[in-house]
N, C-alpha and C positions, 0 to 999 in steps of 0.2 A: 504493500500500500504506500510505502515513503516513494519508491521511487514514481508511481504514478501520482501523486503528489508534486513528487520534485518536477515533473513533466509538466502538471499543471500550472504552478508557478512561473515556468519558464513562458509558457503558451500567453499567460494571462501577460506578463511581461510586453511580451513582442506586441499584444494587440492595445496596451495601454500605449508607447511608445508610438505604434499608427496615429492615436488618437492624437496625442500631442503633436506631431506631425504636422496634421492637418486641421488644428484649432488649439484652443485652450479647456485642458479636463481640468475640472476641478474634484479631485474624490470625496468620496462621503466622508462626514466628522466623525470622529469618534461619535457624537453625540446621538449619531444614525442608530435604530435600533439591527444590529448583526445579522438578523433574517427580516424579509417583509413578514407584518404580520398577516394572518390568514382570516378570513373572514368566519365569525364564531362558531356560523353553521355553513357549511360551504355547499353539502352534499343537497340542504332547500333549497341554497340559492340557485346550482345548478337545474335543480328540478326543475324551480317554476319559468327553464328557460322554456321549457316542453310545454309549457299551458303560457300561449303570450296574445291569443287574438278574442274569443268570446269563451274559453276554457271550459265548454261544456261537452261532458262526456258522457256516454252513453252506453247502457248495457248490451253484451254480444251474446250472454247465455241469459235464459229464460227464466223468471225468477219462481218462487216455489207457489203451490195453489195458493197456500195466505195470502201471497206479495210481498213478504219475506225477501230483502235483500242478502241474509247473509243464510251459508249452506256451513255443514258440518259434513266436514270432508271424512272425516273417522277417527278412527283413531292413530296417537303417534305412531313412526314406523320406524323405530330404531335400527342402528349402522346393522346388528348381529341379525336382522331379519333381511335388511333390503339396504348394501351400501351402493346408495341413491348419486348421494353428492362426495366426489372424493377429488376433485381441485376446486380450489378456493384463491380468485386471486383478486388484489389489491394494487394500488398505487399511492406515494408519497412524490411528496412537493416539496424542495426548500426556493425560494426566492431571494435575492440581494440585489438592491441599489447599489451598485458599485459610483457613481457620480453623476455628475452632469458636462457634458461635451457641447462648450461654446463654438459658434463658424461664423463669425460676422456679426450680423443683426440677429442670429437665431439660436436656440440653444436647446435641446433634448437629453433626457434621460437615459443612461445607460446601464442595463443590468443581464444580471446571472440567474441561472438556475440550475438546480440538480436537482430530475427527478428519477426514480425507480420504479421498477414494481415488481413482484414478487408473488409468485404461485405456491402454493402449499399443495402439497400429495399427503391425501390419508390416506393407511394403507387399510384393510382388512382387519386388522388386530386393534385399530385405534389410533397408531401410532402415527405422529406426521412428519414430514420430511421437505425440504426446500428442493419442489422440482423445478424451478426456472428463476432466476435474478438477475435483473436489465437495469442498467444505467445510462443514463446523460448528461452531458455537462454540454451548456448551451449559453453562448452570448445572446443577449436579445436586444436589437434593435428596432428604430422607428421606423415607418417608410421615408421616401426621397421624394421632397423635401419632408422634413427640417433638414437630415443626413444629407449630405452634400452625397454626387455621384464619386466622387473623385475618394472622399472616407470610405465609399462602400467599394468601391475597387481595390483598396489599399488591401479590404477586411479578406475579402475574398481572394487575394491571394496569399492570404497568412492560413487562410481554413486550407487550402489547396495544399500549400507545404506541411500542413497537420496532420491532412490527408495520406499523405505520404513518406510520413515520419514510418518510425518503428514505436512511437509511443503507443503503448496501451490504452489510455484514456486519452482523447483528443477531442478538442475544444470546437463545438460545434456554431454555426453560424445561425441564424433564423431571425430572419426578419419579421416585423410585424408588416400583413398586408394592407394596404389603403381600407376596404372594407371591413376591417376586421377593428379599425378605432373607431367605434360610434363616436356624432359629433355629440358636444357637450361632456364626454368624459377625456378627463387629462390622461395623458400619453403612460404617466408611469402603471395607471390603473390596468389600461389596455395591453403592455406589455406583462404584466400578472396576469389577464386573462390569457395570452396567449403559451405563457409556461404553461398554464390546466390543460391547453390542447395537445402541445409537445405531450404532458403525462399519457393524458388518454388514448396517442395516437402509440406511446409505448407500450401501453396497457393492451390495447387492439393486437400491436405484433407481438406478444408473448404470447395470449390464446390464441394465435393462428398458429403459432411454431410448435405449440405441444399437443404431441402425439397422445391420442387417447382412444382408445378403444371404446365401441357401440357403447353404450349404456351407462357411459361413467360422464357425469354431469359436472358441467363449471359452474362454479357462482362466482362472479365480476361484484365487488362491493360497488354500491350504487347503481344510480336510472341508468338505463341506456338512453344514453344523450345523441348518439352521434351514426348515420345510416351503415357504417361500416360493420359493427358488431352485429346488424341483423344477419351475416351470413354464417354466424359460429351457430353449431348446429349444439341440442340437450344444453342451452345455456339459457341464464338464468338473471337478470340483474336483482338483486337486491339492498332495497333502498331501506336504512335505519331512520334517517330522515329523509321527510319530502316534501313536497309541495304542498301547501294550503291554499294554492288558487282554483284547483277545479273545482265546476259543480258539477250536480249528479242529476240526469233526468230518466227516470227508470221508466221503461215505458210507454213514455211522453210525458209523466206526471210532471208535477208542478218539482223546477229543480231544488238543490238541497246541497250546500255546500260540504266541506268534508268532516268536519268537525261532529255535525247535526248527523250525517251519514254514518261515522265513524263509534259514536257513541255507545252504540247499545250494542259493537260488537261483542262476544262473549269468548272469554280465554276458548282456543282452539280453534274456533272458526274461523270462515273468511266471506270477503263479501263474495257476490257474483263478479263475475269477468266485466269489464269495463274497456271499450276505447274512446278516443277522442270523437268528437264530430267532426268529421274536416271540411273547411271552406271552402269554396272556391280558390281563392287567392293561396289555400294551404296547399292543393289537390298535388304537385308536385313533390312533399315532404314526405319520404319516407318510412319516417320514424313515426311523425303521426299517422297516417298510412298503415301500418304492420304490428305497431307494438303494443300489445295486450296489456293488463294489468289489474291486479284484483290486491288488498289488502289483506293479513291475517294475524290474527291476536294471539303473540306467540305468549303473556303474560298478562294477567289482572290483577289487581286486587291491592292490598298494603305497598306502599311504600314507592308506589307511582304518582308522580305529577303531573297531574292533566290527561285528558281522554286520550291522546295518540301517545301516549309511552304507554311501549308494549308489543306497538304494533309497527308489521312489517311491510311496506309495499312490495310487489313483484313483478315484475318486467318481462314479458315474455314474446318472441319473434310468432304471431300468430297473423297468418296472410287473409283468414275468411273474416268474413263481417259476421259468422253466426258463429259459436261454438259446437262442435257435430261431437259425437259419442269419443272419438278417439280424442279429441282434444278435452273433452271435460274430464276424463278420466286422468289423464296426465297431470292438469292441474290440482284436483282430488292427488296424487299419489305427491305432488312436488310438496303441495301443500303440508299435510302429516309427515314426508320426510324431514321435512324445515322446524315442526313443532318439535321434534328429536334434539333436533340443533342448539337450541335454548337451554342443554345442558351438555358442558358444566358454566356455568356466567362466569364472566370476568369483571363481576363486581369487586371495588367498587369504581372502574373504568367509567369514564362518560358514556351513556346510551349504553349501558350495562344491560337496558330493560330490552333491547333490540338487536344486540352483537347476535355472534354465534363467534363459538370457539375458533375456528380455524384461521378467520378472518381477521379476529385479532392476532394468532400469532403471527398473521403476513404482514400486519400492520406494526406488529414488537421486530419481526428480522429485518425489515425495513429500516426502518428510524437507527435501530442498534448497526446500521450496514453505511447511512451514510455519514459524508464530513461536517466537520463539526465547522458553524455557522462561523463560528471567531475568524479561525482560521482560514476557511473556505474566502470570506470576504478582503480578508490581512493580505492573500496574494495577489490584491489590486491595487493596493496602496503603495 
């Protein structure tokens, strides 16, 4: 690790020196906090990117003679009867302002990030095991303008010679696209949004790379965000947090937001299958398009705050607009697999009421795998 380290420093070196080159960088102060901070709840704010136009969603399976939204899938299905789910994988974020790079009349934010992510293998017996660990070290930039042409040529032949180092860990380039800053947010927000995508798009190539036989099931921590992951096939997103913006129209009835929806579920169950309504203006997205999702209450009772701790949403690549027998069954079987899951907690962890074990330990090899923020940032100064 020291010398891909040592490698890093050097890297970080050459592309500060471009920087001074061709403006004036000012680095961050001490007084800068070492990591950007991450926003409290990341995994809702992502979600409610998913519900952004009239967010009303609509049931795909038919609800019970009562009109009963929620169905009792059976009972748990523990790992010794049926091991349902045996990769479990995750991703982590760190972020750094490294400074600000003056060019004249203009001046833009520059920073870093290293993300990973991290698959977990349970085997048959219990036990688990790190089947895949992906890394990135990544410069992130603004688009051109503010970045003069002449800095981004400078950068990109530094990534070039990186490219073709013998170092191990090499310092990647990624620009932010024009589209990709909404107007009215500042430059440094937008390149933190664009780190989340660099993770997720490493998150994407670790489940395409690992080998899995029929029947053994991924679960990806979090929504599926993004139209790529609908081609991974027995996979599964689940969300500990999510969105509170859709509403619910069962039937055509009168809608009912998620809270009101959510409330009277009962430890074990889940509601019925739910997708979006999609718009016209939507009719080309994907994600809304294909992905399924139904809620289950992996937990009740003492020691929960508030109606949705407890409970899990679920994300699933489902192409019909009706649920037909082979797919309700699946969902019923992922369902009761998942209720299994909620044991052992990793209380007393944040969202202890919504983990499952494996997820946290991708989430413990992670953080304990990457550099430590001080230092990570010190090789810019």
């Amino acid at each position: 690790m020291s010398i891909d380290l040592h490698g890093l420093k050097d890297q970080f070196r050459q592309i500060r020196k471009a920087l001074q080159d061709h403006g004036n960088f000012l680095p961050a102060t001490m007084d800068e906090p070492p990591e950007e901070p991450q926003p409290p709840d990341a995994d809702k704010i992502e979600d409610d990117t998913n519900f952004d136009i009239r967010n009303l969603c609509v049931n795909v399976e038919r609800v019970s003679e009562n009109g009963s939204p929620f169905i009792d899938p059976g009972p748990m299905l523990p790992r010794v009867e049926c091991n349902l789910f045996m990769y479990f994988l995750d991703g982590s974020i760190r972020t750094y302002y490294l400074g600000e790079q003056i060019e004249g009349s203009r001046a833009y934010p520059v920073m870093a990030t290293e993300v990973a992510s991290a698959i977990v293998m349970r085997k048959a017996d219990g036990r688990t095991d790190i089947a895949s660990f992906k890394r990135r070290i990544c410069l992130l930039v603004p688009p051109r303008p503010p970045m003069s042409d002449d800095t981004w040529n400078e950068l990109v032949k530094l990534k070039e010679s990186f490219d073709q180092s013998s170092l191990k860990l090499k310092l990647e380039l990624v620009p932010l696209e024009r589209e990709e800053h909404r107007e009215g947010v500042d430059l440094r927000t937008s390149l933190a949004g664009k780190a989340r995508a660099v993770m997720h798009d490493l998150e994407h190539e670790s489940a395409i790379k690992l080998q899995r036989t029929e029947g053994r099931w991924l679960i990806i921590d979090g929504a599926i965000r993004k139209a790529k992951f609908l081609g991974l096939k027995e996979t599964i997103g689940l969300a500990k947090s999510f969105s509170r913006k859709p509403v619910f129209s069962i039937d055509g009835r009168k809608p009912r937001d998620v809270v009101s929806l959510l409330a009277g579920l009962k430890e074990g169950h889940r509601t019925i299958v739910f997708k979006q309504s999609v718009q016209r203006e939507e009719a080309e997205d994907p994600v809304k398009r294909a992905v399924a999702f139904w809620y289950l209450r992996l937990r009740a009772g003492r020691g929960l705050q508030g109606p949705l701790q407890g409970i899990v949403k679920i994300d699933l690549h489902l192409p019909e607009d009706l649920l037909q027998k082979e797919a309700f069954d699946a969902v019923n079987l992922i369902s009761r697999a998942l209720m299994a899951e909620k044991y052992v907690s990793p209380y007393p962890t944040p969202r202890w009421h919504a983990h499952i074990y494996p997820i946290f330990v991708a989430e413990n090899y992670i953080k304990s795998s990457m550099y430590s923020p001080i230092v990570f940032r010190g090789y810019f100064r």
